[in-house]
N, C-alpha and C positions, 0 to 999 in steps of 0.2 A: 504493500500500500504506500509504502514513502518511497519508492523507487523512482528518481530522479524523472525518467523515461517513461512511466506512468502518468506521471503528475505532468510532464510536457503534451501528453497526449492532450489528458484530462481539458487542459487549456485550449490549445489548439483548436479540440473539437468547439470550444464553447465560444472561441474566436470565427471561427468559419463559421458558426450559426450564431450569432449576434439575437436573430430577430426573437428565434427559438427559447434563446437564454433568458434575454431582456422580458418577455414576453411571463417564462416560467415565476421569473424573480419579480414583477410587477404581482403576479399573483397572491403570491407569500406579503409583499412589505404591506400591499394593502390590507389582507385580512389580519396582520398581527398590528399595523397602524390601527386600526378599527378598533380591533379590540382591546390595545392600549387605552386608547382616547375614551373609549366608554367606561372600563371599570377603571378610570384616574377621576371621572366625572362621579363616576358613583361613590368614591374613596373621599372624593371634594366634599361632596352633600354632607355625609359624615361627620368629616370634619369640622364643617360649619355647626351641628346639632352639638358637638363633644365642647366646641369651644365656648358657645353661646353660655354654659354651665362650668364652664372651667373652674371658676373657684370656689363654688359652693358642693356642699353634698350632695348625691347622683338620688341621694335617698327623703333627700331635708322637706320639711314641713315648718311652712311656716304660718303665723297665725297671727294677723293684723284684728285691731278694732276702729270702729266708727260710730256714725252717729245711728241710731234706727231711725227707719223710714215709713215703717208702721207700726201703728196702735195698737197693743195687744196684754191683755191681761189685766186692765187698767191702766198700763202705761201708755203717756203718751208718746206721739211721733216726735222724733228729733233730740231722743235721750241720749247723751252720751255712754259707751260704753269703755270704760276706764279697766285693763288689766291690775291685777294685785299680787304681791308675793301669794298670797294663798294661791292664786287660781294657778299659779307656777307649780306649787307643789301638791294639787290638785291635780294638773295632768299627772304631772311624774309620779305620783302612788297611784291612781284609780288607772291609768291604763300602762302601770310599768311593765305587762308582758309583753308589750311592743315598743316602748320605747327603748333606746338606746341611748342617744345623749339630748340632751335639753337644756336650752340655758333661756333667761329674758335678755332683753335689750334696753336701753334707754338711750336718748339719741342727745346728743348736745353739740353747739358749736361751741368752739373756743378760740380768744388771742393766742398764741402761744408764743416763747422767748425762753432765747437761753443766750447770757451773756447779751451782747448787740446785735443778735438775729432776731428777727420777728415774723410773725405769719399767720395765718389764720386756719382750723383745721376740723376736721368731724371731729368726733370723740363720740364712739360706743362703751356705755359701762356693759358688762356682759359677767354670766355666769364663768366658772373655766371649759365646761364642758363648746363655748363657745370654739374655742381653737378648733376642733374638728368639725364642725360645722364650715366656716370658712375655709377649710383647708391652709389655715395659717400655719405660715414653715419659720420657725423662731430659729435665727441662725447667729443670734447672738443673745446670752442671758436666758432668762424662761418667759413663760407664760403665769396669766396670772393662777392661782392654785387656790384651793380652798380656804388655808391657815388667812391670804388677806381676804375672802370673804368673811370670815368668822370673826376676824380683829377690825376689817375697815381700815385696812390700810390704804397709806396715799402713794400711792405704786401705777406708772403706765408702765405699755408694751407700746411702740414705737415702729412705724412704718417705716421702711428703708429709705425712700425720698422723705418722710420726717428728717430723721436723721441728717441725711446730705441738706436739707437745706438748715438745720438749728443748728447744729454741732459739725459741720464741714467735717476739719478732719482729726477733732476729740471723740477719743472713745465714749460712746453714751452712759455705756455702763454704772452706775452708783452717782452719775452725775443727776440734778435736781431739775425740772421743765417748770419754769412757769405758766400756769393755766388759768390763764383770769386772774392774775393775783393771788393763784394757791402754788406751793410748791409741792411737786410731786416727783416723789425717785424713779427715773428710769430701771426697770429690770431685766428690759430685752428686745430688740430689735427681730422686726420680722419682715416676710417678702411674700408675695400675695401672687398667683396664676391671673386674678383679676386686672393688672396692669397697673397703671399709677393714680387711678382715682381711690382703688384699696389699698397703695402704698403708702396714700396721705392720711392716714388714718388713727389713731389712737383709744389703744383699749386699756380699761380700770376696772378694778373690782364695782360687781352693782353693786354693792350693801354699800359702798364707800359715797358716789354717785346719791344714790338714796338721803345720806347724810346731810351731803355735803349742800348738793343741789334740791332743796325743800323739805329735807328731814319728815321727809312720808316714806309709803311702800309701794310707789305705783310704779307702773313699767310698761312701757311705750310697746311691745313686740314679742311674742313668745315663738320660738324657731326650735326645734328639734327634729331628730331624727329617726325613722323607722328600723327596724330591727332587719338587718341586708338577708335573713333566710323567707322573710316573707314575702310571696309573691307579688307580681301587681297589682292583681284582682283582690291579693289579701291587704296589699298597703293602700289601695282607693277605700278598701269597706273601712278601715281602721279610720282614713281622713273624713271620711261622711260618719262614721258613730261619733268621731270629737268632734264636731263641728253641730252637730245634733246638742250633745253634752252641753256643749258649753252655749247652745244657744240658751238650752232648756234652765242654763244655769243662772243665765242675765236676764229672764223673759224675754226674747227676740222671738219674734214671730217666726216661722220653721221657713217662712217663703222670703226675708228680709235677707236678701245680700248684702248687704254695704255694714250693718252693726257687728257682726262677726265673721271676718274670710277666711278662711282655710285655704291657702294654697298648698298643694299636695305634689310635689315632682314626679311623684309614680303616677300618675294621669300626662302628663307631659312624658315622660317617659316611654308607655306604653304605646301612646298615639306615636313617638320618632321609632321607636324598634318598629311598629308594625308596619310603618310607611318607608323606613329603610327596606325591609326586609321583603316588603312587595318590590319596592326599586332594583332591591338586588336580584330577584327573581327575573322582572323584565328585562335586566341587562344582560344576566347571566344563558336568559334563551337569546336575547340580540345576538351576544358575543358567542356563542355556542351555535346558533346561527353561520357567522359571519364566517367563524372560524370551519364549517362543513363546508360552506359554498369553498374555503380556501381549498379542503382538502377533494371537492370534487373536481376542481380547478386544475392543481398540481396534478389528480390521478389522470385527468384526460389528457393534459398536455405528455402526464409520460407515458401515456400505450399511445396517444401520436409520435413522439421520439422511438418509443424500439420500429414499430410499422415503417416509421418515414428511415429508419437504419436497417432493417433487412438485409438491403444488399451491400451494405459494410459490414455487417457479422458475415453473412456469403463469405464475402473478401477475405476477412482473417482468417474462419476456418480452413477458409483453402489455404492459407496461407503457415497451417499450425495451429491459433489460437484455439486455447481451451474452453468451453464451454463456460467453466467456472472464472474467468479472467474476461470474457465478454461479458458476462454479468457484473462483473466487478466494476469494468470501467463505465457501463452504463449509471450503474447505484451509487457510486462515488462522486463521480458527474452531477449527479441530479441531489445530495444531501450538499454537496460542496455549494450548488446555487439554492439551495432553499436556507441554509444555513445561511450564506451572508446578507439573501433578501430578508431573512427573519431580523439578523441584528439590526440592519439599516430599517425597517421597519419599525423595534424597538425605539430605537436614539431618535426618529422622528419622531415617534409619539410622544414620550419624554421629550422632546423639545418645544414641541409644538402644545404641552401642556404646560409648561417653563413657562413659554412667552406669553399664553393667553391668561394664564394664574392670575396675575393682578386684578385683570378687568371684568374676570370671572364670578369678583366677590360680589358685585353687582348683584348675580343672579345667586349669589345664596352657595357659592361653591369656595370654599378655602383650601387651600396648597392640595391640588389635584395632582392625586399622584397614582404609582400602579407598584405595585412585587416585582420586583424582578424576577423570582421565583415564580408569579404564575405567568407570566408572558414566555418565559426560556419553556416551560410546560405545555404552552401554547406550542411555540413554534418546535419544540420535538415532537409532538402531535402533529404537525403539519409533514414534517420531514420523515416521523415515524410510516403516515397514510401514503406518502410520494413513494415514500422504500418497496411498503408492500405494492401499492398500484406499476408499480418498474420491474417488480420482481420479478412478477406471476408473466408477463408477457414478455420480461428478456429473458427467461429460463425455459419458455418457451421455443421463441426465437433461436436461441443458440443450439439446441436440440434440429435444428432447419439444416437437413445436406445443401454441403456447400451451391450443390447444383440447382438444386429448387430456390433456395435464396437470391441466386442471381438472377434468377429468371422471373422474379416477384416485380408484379405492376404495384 
């Protein structure tokens, strides 16, 4: 097979038939171009559903209030509905076989300053169990922990653009942030999937927060998360019983949106798996598709190459050649041009997903991309179907006395 005089053949023949080759290798780039470009589009969509959720929990629940909008039980329309430490620790006992983590929120802006920097920033007081909720990655110091919920202490965690813009380039560490005119010990620096709106951010123990900021026990926001062995259908019934619960709990009418919301990500969840996975199915028949027309493609063009070579097998055997070595230089010939129309086929795909990426996000597609592992699977597929469709009619063919070969129209 690597015999210098083989391989000079090999060319030759694929020189003197230009249109044959050209013709074989168009077939290949196009169908693995296709079906590059399609599951890179589908990989894209994906992308776009995983990042939309990047920094929060895939599992999280969270639970706003508002004003009611209907009248019910004596109450009237337009009552506010106010969270409280109890109704915090009200979900977490009454439904702890499903929860997993849960913290409250309360939301605040503040000045902040350290030395001659100044600026202006959110500020979350949050349970500890908040860090996994946000997917906060603390890569200097800690998060905050129970001991300062229990003491109240005056302790942040600290956004990484915090950081660069107060403290340039002092360690934060045991250093003090002015907040409003409170001083509070930095304990930890963290970095957010969310980008730099949750970089600028700053979290405190609530009970501190509670104190500090109106010394009551209210709480802006309750966020937790579902228990990851529960299914979908089983984390939507859990979101619709607390959402029941805790209407039944405030008197909210059972039909009153807006006094108590439940957002549930396993409802969002559910609807992007099932609508990925239909997507994936249509692409998977397009490209399974695209990739048969390839290999019915390749198999016609090579039982026209042994027919349209007939009387060049003639030739060799008359001349010697073995049966097994006219099959050879046929098969070799035809994986040698389906193999380089498959990579140049790849690298266009890949390229031509490169360039349109940007303008792609537009429609909802981010960093479209494809395996290189299922594309090279593809195209052995392609060259596996050209092998056998070559095979069967140059083992054939070779089998042909010299004398009837040559005498073939």
């Amino acid at each position: 097979m690597f015999d210098i005089d083989f391989w000079r053949e090999i060319f030759q023949s694929i020189n003197k038939n230009r249109t044959r080759s050209l013709l074989s290798g168009f077939t290949v780039t196009f169908a693995i171009l296709l079906f590059t470009i399609l599951f890179g589009l589908a990989n894209g969509l994906s992308n776009t559903f995983a990042e939309a959720f990047v920094d929060d929990a895939a599992n999280a629940v969270f639970i706003r209030s508002g004003a009611t909008t209907k009248a019910y039980k004596g109450m009237q329309a337009g009552r506010r509905i106010q969270f409280r430490n109890e109704d915090y620790k009200y979900i977490k006992t009454d439904f702890d076989d499903n929860v997993e983590f849960i913290t409250s929120r309360i939301y605040k802006n503040v000045a902040a300053s350290f030395r001659n920097e100044k600026n202006n920033y959110s500020l979350r007081a949050v349970h500890p169990d908040h860090q996994y909720l946000e997917k906060t990655k603390v890569y200097k110091g800690r998060y905050i922990n129970q001991r300062d919920m229990d003491i109240k202490t005056k302790v942040v965690v600290i956004g990484k653009l915090v950081k660069e813009d107060l403290f340039l380039k002092v360690d934060p560490l045991g250093k003090y942030i002015n907040l409003s005119g409170i001083p509070y010990k930095v304990v930890g620096v963290f970095a957010d999937d969310g980008g730099d709106d949750e970089e600028r951010l700053l979290y405190m123990p609530l009970s501190t927060a509670q104190q500090v900021y109106g010394n009551n026990d209210y709480v802006d926001q309750i966020n937790l998360t579902y228990k990851p062995e529960l299914d979908f259908n089983q984390a939507i019934d859990f979101g619709l019983d607390l959402e029941k619960k805790l209407k039944e709990r405030f008197l909210v009418a059972p039909n009153d949106q807006r006094a108590v919301r439940v957002f549930n990500m396993a409802m969002q969840n559910k609807g992007i798996t099932q609508m990925t996975s239909v997507l994936g199915i249509i692409i998977l028949i397009i490209g399974m598709g695209t990739l048969i027309a390839g290999i019915v493609g390749i198999s016609n063009i090579m039982i026209f190459i042994v027919k349209e070579r007939t009387k060049e097998i003639g030739i060799r055997k008359a001349l010697g050649a073995s049966p097994k070595s006219i099959v050879a230089i046929i098969l070799i010939e035809s994986i040698f041009i389906t193999s380089i129309a498959g990579y140049f086929g790849l690298l266009l795909g890949v390229g031509i997903l490169e360039w349109a990426g940007p303008s792609l996000k537009t429609y909802f597609i981010t960093n479209p991309s494809v395996s290189t592992s299922l594309v090279i699977s593809a195209t052995l597929t392609l060259i596996g179907a050209g092998t056998l469709a070559g095979y069967l009619p140059a083992k054939k063919a070779s089998k042909i006395k010299p004398i009837v070969a040559l005498r073939d129209d």
